[in-house]
N, CA, C and O atoms as a DFTB+ gen file, in Angstrom:
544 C
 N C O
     1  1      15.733      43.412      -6.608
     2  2      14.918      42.300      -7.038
     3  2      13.507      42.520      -6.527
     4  3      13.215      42.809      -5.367
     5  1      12.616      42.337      -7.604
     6  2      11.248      42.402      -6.965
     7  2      10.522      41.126      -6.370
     8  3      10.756      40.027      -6.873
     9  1       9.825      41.229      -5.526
    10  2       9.359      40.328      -4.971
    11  2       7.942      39.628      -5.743
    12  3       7.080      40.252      -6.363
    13  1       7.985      38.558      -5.564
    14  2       7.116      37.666      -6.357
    15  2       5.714      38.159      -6.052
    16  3       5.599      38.178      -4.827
    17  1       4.594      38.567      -6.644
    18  2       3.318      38.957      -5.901
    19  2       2.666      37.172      -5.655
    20  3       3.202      36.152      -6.088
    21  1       1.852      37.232      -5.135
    22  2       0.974      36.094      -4.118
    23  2       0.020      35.075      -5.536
    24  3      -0.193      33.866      -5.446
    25  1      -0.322      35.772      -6.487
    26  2      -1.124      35.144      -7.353
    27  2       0.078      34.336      -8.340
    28  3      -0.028      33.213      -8.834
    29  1       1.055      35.137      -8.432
    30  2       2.184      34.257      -9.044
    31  2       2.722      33.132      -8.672
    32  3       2.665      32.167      -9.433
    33  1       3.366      33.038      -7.392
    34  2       3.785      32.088      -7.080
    35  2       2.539      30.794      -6.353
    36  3       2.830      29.669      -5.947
    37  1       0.922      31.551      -6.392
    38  2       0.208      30.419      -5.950
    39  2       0.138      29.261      -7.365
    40  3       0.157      28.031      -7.322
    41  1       0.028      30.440      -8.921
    42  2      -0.023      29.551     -10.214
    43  2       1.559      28.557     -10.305
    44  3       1.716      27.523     -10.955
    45  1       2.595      29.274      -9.428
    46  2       3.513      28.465      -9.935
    47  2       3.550      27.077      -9.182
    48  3       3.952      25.985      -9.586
    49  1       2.854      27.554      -7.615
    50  2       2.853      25.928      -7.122
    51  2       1.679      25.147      -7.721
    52  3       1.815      23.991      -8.121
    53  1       0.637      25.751      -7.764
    54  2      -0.736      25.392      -8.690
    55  2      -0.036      23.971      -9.896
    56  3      -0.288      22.767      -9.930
    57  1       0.920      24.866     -10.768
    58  2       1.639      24.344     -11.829
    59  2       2.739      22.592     -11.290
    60  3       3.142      21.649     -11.971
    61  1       2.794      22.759     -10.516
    62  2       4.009      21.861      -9.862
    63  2       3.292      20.607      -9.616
    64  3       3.691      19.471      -9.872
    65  1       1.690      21.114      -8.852
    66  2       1.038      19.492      -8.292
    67  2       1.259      18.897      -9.026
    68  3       2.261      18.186      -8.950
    69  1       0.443      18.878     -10.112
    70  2       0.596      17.279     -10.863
    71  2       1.305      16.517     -11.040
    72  3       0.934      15.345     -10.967
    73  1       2.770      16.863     -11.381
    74  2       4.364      16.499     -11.446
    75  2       4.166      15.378     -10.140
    76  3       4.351      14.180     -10.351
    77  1       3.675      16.011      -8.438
    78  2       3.756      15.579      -7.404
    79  2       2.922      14.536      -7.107
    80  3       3.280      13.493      -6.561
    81  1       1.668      14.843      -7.507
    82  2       0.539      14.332      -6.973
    83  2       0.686      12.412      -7.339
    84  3       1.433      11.814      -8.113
    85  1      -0.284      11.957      -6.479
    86  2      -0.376      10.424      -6.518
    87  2      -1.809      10.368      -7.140
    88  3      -2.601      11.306      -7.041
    89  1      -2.111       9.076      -7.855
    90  2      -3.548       8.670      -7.890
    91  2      -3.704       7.737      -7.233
    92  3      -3.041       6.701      -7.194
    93  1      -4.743       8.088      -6.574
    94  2      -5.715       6.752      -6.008
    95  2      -5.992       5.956      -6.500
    96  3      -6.414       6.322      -7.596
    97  1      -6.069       4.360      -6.334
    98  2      -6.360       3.310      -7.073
    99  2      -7.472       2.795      -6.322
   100  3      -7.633       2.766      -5.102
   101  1      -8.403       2.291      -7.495
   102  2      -9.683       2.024      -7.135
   103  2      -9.690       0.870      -6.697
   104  3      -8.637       0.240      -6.788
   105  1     -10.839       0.241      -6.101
   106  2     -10.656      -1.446      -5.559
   107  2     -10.356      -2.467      -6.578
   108  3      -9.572      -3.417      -6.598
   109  1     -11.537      -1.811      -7.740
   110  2     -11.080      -2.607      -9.056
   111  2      -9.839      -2.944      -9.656
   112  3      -9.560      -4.095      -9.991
   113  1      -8.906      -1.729      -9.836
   114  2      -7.861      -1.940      -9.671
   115  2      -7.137      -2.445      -8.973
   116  3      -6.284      -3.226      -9.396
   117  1      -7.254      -2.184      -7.886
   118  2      -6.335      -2.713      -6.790
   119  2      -6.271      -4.314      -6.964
   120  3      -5.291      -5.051      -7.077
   121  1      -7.483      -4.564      -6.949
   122  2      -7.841      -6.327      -7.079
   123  2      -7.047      -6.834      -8.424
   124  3      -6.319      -7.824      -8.498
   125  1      -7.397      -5.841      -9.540
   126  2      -5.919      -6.146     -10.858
   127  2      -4.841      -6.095     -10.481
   128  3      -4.140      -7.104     -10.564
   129  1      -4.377      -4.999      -9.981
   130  2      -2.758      -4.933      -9.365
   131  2      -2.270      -6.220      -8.920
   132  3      -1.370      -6.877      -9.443
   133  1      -2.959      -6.512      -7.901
   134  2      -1.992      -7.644      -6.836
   135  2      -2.347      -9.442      -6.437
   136  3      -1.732     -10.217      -5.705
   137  1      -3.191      -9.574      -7.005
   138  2      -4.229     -10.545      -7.414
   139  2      -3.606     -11.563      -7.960
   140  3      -3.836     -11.862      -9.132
   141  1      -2.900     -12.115      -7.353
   142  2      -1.870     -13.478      -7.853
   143  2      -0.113     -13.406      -7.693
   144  3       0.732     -14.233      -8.037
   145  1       0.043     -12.014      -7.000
   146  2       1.076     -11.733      -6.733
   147  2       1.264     -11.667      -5.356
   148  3       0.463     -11.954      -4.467
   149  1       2.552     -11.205      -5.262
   150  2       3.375     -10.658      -3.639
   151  2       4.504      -9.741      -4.086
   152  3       5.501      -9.845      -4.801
   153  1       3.759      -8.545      -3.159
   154  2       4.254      -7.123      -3.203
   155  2       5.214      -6.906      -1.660
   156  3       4.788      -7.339      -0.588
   157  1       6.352      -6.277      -1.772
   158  2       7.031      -6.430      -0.952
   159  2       7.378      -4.509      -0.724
   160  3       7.635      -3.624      -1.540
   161  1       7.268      -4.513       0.320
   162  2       6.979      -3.070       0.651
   163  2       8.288      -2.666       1.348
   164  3       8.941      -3.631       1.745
   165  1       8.778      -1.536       1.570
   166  2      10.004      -0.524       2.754
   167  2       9.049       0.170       2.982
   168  3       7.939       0.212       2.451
   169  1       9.454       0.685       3.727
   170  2       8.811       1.796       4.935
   171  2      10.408       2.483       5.747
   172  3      11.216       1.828       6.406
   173  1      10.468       3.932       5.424
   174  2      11.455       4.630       5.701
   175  2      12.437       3.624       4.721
   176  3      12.815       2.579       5.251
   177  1      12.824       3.871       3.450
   178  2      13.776       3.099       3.137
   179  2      14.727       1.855       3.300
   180  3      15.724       1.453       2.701
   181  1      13.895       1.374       4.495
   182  2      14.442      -0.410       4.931
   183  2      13.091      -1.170       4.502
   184  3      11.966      -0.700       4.335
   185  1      13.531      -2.424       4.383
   186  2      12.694      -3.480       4.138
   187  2      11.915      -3.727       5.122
   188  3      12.449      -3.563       6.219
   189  1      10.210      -4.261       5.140
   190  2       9.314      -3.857       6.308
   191  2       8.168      -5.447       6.048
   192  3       7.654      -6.216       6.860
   193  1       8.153      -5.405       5.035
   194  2       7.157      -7.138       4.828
   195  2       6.492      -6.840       3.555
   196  3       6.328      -5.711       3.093
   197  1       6.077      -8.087       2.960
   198  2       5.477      -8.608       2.095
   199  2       4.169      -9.014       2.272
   200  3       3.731      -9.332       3.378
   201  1       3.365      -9.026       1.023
   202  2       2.088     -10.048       1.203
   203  2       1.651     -10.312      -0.120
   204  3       1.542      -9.643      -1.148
   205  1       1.418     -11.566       0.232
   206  2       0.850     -12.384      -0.803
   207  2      -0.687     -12.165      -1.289
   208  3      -1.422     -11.699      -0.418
   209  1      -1.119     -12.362      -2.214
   210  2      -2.700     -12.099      -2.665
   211  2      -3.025     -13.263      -3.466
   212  3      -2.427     -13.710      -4.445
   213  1      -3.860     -13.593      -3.006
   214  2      -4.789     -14.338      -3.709
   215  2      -6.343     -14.451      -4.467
   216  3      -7.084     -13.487      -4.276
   217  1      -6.791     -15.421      -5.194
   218  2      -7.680     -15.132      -5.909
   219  2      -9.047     -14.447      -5.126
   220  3      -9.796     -13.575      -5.567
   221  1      -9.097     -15.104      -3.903
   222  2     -10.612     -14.833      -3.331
   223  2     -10.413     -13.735      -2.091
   224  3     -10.746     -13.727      -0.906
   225  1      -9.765     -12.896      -2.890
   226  2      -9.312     -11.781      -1.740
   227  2      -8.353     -11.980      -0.271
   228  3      -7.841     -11.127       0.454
   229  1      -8.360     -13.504      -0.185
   230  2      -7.521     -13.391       1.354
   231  2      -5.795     -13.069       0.834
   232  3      -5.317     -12.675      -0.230
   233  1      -5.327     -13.369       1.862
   234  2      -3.664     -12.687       1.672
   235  2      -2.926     -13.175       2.956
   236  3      -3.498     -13.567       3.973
   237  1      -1.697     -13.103       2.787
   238  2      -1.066     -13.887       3.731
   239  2       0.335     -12.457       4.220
   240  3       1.249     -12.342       3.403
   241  1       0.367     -11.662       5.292
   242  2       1.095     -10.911       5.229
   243  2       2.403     -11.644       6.145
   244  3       2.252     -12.591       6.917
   245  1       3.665     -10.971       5.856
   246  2       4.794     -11.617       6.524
   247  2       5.142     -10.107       6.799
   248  3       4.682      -9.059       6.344
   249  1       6.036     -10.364       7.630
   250  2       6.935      -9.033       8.462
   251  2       8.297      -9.638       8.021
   252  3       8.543     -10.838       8.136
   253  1       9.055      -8.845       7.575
   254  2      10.594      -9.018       7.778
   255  2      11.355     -10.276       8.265
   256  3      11.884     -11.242       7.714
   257  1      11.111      -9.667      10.065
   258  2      11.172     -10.697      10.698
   259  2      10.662     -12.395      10.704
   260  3      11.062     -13.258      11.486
   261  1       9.797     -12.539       9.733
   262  2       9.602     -13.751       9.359
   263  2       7.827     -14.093      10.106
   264  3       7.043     -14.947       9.692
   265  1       7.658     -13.373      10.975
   266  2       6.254     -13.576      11.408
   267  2       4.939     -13.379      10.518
   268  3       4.725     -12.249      10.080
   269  1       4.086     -14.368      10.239
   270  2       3.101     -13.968       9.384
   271  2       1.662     -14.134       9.685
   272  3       1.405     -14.861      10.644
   273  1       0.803     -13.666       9.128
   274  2      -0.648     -13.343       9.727
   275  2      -1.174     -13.413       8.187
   276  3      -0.618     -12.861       7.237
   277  1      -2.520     -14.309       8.124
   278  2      -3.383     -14.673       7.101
   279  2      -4.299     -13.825       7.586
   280  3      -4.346     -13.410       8.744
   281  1      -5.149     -13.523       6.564
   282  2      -6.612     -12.238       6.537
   283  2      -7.374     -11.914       5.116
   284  3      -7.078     -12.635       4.163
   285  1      -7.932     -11.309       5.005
   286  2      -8.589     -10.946       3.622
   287  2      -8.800      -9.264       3.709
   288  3      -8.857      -8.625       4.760
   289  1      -8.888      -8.787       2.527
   290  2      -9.010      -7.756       2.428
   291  2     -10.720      -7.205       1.312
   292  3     -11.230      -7.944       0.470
   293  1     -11.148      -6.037       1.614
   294  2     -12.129      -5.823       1.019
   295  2     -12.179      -3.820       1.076
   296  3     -11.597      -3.025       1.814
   297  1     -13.023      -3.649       0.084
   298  2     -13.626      -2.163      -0.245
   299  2     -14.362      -1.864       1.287
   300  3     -15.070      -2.657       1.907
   301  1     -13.997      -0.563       1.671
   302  2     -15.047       0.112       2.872
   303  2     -15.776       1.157       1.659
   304  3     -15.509       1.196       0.458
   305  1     -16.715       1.918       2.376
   306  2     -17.513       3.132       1.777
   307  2     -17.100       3.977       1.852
   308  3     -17.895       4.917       1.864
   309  1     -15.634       4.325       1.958
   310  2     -15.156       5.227       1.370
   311  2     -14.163       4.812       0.638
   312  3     -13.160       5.512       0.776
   313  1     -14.070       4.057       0.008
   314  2     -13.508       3.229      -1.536
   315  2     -11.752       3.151      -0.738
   316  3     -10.739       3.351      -1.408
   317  1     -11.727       2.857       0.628
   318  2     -10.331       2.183       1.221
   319  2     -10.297       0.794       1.020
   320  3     -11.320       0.312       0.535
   321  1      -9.365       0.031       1.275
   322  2      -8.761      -1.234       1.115
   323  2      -8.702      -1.754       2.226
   324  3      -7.679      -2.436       2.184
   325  1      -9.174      -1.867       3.238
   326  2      -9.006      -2.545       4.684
   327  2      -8.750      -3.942       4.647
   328  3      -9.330      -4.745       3.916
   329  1      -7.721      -4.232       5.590
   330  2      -7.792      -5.546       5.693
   331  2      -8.080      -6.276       7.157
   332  3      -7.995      -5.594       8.178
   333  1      -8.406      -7.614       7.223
   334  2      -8.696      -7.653       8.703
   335  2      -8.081      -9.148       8.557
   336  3      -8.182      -9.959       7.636
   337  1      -7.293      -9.226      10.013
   338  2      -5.960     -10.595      10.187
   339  2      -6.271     -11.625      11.140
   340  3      -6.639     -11.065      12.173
   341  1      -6.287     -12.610      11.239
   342  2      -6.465     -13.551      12.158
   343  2      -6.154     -13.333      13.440
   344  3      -6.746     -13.814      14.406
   345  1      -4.759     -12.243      13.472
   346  2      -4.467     -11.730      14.878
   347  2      -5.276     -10.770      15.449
   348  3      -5.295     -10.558      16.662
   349  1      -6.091     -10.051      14.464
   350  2      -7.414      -9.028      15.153
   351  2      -8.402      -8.826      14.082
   352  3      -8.426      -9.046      12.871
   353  1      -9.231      -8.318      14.973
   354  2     -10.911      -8.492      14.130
   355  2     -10.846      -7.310      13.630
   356  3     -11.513      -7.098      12.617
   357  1     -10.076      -6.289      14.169
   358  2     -10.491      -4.801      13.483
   359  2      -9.419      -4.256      12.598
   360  3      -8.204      -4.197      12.782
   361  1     -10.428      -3.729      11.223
   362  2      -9.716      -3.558      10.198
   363  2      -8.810      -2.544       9.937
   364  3      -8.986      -1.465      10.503
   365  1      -7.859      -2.693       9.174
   366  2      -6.767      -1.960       8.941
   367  2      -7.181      -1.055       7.706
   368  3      -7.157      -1.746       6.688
   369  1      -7.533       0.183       7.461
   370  2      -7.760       0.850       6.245
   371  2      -7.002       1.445       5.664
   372  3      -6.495       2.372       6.296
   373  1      -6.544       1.249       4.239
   374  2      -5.358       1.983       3.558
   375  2      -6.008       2.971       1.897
   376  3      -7.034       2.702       1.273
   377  1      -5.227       3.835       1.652
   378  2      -5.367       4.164       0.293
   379  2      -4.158       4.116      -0.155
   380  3      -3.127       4.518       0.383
   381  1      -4.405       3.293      -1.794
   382  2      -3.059       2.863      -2.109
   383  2      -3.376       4.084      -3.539
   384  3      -4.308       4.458      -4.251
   385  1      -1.914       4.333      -3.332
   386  2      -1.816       5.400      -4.567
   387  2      -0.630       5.356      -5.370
   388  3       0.502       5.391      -4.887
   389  1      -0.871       5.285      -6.525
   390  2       0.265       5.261      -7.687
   391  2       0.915       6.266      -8.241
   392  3       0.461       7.162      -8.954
   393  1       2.284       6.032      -7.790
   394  2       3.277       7.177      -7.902
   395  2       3.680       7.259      -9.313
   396  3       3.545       6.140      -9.808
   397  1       4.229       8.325     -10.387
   398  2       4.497       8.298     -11.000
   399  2       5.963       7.677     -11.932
   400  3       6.420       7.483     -13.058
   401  1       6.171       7.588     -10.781
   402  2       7.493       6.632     -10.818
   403  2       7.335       5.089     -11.000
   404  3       8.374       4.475     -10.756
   405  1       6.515       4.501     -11.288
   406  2       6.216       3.354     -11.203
   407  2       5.984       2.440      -9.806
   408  3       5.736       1.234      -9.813
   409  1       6.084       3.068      -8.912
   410  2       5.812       2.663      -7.416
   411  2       4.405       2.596      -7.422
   412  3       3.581       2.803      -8.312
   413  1       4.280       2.186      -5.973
   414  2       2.450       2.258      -5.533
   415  2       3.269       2.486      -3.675
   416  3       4.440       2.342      -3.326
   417  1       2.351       2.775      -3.075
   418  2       2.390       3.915      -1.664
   419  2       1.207       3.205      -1.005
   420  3       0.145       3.339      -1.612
   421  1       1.179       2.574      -0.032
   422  2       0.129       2.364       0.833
   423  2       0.130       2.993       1.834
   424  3       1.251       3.043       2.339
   425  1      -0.897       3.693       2.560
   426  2      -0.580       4.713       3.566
   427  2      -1.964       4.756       4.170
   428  3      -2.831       5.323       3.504
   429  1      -2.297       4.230       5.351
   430  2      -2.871       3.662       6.243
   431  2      -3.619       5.410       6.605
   432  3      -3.168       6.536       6.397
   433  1      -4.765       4.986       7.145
   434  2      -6.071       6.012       7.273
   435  2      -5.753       6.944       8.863
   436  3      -6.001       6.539       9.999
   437  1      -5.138       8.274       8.461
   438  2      -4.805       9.231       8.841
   439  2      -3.639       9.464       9.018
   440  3      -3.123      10.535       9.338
   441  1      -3.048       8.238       8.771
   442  2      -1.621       8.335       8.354
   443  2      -0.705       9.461       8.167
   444  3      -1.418      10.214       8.830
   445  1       0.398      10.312       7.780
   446  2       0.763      11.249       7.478
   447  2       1.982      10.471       6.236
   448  3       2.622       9.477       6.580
   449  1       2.154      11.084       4.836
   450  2       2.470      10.352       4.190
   451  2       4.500       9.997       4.196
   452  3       5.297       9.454       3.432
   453  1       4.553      10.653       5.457
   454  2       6.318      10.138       5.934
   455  2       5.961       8.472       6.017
   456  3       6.701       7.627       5.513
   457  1       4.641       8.131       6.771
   458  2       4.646       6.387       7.185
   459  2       4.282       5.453       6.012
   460  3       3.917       4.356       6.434
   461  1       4.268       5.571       4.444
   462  2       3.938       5.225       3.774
   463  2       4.445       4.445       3.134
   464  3       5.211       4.797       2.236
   465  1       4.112       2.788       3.457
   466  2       4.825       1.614       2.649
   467  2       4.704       1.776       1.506
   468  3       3.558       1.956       1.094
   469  1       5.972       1.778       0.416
   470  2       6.423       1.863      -0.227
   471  2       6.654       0.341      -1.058
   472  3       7.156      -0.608      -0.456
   473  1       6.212       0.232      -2.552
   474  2       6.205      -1.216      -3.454
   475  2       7.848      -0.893      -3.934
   476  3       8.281      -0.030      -4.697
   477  1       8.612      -2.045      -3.093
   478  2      10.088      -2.151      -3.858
   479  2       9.888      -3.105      -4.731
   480  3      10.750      -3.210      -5.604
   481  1       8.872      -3.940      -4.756
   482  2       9.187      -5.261      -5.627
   483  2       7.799      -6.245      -5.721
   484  3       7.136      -6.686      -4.783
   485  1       7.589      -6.439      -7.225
   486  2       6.356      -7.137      -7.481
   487  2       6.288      -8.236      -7.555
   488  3       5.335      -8.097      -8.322
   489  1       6.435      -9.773      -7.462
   490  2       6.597     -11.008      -7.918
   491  2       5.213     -11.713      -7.871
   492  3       4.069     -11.335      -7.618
   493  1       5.881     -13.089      -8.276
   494  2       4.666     -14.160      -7.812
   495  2       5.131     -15.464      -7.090
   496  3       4.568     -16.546      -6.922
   497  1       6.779     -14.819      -6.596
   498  2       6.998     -16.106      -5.583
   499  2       5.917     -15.937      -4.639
   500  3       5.259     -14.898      -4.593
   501  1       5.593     -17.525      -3.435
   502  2       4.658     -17.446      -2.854
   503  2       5.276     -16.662      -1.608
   504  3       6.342     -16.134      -1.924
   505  1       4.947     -16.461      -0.426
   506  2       5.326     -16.656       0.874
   507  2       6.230     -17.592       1.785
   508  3       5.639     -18.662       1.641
   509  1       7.250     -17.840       2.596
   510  2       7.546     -18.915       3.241
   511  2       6.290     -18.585       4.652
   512  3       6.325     -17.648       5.450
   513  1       5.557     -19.389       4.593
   514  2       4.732     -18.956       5.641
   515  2       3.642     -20.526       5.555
   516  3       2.464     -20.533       5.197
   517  1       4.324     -21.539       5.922
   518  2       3.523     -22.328       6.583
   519  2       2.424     -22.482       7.515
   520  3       2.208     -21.641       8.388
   521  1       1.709     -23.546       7.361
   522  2       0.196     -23.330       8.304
   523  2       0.460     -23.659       9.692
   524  3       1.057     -24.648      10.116
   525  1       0.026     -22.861      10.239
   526  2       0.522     -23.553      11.813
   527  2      -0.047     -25.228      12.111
   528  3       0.549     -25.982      12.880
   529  1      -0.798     -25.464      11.652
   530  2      -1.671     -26.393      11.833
   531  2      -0.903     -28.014      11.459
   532  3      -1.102     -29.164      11.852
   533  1       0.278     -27.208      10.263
   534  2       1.514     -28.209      10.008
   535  2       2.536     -28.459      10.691
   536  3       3.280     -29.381      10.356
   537  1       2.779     -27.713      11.758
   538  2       4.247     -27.894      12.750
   539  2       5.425     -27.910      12.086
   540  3       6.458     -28.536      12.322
   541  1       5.113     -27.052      11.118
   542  2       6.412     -26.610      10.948
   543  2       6.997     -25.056      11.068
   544  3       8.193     -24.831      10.885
């Protein structure tokens, strides 16, 4: 058997990206995507939290566990999605990218893409996430 020379098998992986590859979604988009909805994410194949979106960019994120944190999200200059939470001032930066599978991938800035929340589910139920301010 002969062995594959180096220019061959670089065209054959060359050939493969696209099949693989994700696109980046722009803010514009992004703001279409989720913009009246709640996207519910896994991370490593278990369930990991949800968040709600709303019209004027804020969002209401929940954890699993039921704990939730209100914040807004906005474009940085390098066209990321950061968000910043009532529990801290400093922002969280993500690029969300659309899998060909009909998924979307959020994967946080330097991330490596094993840690990448994963869209199991799109709706427009709201949140259970009462205001603290209500005591309940």
């Amino acid at each position: 058997m002969r062995p594959i020379p180096a220019l061959c098998l670089t065209l054959l992986c060359a050939a493969a990206t696209p099949a693989l590859a994700q696109r980046v979604v722009s803010a514009d988009e992004f703001s279409q995507m989720v913009t009246g909805k709640t996207l519910h994410f896994d991370r490593d194949g278990s369930a990991f939290g949800a968040e709600q979106y709303f019209e004027d960019k804020r969002v209401i994120w929940a954890f699993e566990n039921g704990q939730c944190q209100r914040g807004i999200w906005f474009e940085n200059r390098t066209g990321e999605i950061c968000f910043v939470y009532d529990s801290s001032p400093d922002p969280q930066c993500w690029s969300f990218l659309e899998g060909g599978d009909g998924t979307f991938r959020a994967r946080l800035s330097d991330d490596p893409a094993a840690s990448d929340l994963v869209t199991r589910e799109i709706g427009t139920d709201p949140l259970d996430c009462p205001l603290p301010d209500l005591g309940v």
